[in-house]
C-alpha atoms as a printed R data frame, in Angstrom:
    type eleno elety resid chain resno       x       y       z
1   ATOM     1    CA   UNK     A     1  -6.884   2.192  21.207
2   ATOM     2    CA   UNK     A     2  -5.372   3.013  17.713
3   ATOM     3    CA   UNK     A     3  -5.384   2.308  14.408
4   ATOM     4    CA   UNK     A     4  -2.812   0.538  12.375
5   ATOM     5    CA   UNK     A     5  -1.962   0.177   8.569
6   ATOM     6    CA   UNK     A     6  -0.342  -3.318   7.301
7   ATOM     7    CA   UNK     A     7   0.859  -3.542   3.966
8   ATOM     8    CA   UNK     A     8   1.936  -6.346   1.693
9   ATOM     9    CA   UNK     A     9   3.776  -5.484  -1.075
10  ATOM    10    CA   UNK     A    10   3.564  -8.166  -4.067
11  ATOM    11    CA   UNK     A    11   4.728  -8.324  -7.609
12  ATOM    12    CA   UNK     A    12   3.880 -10.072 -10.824
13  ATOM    13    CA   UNK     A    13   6.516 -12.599 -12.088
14  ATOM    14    CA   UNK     A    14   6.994 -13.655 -15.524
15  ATOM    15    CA   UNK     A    15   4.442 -16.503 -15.241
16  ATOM    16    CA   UNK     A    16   2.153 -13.576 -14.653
17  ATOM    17    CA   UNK     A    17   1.829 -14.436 -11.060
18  ATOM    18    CA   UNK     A    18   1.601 -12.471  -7.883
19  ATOM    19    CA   UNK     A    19   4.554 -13.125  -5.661
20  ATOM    20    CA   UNK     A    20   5.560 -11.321  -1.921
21  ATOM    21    CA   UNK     A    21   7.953  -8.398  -2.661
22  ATOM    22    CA   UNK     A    22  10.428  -9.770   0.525
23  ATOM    23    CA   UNK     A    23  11.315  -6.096   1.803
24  ATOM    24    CA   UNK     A    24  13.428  -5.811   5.348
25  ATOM    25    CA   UNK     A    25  10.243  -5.795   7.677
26  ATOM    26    CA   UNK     A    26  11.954  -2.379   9.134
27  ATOM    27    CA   UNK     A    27  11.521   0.000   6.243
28  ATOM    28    CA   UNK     A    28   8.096  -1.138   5.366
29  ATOM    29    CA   UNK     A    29   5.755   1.850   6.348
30  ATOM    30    CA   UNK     A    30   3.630   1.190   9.081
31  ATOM    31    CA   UNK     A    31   3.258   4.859  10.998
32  ATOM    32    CA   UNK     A    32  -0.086   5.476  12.512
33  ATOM    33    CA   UNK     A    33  -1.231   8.608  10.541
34  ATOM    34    CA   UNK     A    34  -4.853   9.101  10.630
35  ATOM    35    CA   UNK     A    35  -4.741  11.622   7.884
36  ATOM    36    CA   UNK     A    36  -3.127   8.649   5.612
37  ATOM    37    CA   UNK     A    37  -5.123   6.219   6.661
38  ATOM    38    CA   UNK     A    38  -8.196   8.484   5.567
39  ATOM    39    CA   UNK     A    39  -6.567   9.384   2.314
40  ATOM    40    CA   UNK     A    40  -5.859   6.273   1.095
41  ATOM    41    CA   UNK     A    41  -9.188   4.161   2.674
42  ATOM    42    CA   UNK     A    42 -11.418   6.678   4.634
43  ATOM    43    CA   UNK     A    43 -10.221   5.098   7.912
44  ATOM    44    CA   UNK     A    44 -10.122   6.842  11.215
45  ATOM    45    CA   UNK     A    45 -12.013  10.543  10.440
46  ATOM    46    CA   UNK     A    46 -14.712  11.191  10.802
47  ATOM    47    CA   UNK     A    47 -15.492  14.777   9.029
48  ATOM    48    CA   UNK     A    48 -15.929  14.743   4.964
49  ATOM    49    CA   UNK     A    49 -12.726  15.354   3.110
50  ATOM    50    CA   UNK     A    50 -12.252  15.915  -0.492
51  ATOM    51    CA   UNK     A    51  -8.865  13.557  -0.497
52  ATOM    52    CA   UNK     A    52 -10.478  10.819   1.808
53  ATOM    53    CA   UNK     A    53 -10.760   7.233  -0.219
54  ATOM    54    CA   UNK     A    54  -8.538   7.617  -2.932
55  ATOM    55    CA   UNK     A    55  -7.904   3.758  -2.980
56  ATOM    56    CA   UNK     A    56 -10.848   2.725  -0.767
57  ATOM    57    CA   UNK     A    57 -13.317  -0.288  -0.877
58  ATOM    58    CA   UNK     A    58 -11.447  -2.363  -3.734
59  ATOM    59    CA   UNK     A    59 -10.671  -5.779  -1.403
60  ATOM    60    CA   UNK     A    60  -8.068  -7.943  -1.093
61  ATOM    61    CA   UNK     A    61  -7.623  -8.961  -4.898
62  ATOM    62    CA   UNK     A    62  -8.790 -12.220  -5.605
63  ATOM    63    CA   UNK     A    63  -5.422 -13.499  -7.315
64  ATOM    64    CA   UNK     A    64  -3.565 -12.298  -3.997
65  ATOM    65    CA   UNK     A    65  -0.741 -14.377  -3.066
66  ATOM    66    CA   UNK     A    66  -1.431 -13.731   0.812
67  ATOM    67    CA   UNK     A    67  -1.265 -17.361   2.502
68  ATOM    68    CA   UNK     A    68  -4.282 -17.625   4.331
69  ATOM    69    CA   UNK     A    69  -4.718 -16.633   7.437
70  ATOM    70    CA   UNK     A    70  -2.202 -13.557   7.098
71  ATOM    71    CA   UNK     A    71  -4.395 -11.229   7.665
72  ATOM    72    CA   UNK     A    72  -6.083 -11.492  11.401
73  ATOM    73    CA   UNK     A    73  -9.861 -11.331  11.320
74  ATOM    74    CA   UNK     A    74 -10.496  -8.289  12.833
75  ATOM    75    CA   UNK     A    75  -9.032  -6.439  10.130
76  ATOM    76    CA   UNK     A    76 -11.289  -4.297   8.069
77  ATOM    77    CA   UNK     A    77 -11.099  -1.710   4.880
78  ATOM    78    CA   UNK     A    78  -9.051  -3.836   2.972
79  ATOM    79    CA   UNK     A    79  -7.934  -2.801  -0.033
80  ATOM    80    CA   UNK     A    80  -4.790  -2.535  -2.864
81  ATOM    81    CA   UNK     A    81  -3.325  -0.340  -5.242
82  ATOM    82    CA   UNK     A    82  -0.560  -0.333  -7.614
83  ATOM    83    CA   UNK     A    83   1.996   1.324  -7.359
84  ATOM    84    CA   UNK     A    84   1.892   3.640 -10.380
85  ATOM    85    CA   UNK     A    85  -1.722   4.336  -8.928
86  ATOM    86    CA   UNK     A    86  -0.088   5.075  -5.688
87  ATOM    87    CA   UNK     A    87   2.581   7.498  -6.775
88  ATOM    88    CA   UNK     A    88  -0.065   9.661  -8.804
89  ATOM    89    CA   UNK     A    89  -2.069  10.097  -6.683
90  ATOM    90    CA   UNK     A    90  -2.690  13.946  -5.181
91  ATOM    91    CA   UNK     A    91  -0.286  13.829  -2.395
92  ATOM    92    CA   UNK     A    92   0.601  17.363  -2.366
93  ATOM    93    CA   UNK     A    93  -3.168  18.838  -2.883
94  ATOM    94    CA   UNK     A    94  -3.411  16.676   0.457
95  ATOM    95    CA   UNK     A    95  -0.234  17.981   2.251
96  ATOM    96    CA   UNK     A    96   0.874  14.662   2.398
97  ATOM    97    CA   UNK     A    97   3.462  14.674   0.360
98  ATOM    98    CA   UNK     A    98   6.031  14.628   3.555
99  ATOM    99    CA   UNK     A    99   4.703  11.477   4.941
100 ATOM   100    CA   UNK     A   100   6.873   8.634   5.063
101 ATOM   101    CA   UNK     A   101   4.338   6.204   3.047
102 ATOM   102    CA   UNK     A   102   4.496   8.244   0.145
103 ATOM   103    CA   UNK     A   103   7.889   9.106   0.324
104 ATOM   104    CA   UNK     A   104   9.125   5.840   0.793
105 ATOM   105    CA   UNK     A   105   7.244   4.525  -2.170
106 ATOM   106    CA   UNK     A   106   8.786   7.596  -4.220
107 ATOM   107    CA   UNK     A   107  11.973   7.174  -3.055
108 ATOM   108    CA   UNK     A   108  13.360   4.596  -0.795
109 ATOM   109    CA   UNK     A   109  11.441   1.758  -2.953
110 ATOM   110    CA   UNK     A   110  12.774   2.323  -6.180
111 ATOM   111    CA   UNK     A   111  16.212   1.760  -4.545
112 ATOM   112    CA   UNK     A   112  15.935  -0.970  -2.684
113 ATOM   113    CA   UNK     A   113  13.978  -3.044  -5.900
114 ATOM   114    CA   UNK     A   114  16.938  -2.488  -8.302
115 ATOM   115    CA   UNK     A   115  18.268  -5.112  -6.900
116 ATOM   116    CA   UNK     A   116  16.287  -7.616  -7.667
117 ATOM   117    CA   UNK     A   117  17.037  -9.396 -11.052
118 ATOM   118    CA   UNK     A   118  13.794 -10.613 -11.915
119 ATOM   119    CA   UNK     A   119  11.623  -7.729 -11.483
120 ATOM   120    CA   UNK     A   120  11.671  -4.605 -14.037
121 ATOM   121    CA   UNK     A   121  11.220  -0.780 -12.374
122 ATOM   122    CA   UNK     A   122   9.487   0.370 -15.305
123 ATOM   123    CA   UNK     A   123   6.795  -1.670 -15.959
124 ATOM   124    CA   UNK     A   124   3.152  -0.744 -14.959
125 ATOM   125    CA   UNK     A   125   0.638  -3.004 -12.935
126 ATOM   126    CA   UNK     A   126   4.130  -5.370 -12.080
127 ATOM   127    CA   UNK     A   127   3.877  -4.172  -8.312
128 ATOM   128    CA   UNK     A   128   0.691  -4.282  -6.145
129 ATOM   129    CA   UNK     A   129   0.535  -3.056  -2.597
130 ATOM   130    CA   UNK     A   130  -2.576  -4.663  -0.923
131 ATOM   131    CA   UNK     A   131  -3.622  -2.623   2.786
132 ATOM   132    CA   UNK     A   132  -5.628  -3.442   5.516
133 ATOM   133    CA   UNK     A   133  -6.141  -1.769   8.916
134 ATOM   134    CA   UNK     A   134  -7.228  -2.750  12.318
135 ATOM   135    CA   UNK     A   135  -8.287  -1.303  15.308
């Protein structure tokens, strides 16, 4: 039995409110790599790694606009980042800087945002992805 990631990509709208990003279901990354799933959460390793939890043990946020009961209860690690945090981080230190998470949110996701009118590319904190994995 494996892993998963599952991602929900929100961002703020001008009432300052957390909204779902609606992304084609397709692109959204959702590759079982252990490696990432340790980077990002320390999920699924089990040796000590200098890169392991970079966004770990933060939660699902409280102003979340998940509809409840999204997120099945035997999920676990759950936690967010935004996605300025996401893009800094050390992806390359890690040799991770191939994997399609981090090159989709460096790449493929500034693309496919442009063309929505209400939402603005260069604005900090405006775009939260929130993570949880199972088992």
């Amino acid at each position: 039995m494996g892993s998963d990631i599952h991602l929900y990509i929100e961002k703020r709208n001008k009432s300052n409110k957390w909204e779902v990003l609606p992304l084609p279901e397709d692109l959204i990354p959702n590759d079982r790599n252990y490696r990432l799933f340790y980077f990002l959460a320390e999920v699924r390793m089990d040796i000590p790694w200098e890169y392991g939890g970079q966004v770990s043990n933060r939660g699902i946020p409280e102003d979340c606009s998940i509809p409840d009961g999204f997120i099945d209860g035997s999920s676990h690690a759950h936690t967010y980042a935004y996605l300025d945090e996401i893009l800094a981080l050390p992806w390359k230190a890690a040799d991770l800087d191939q994997c399609f998470f981090y090159l989709f949110f460096r790449y493929i996701f500034p693309r496919i945002v442009k063309d929505y009118n209400s939402y603005h590319f260069e604005e900090d904190r405006s775009i939260r992805i929130v993570m949880w994995f199972d088992s």
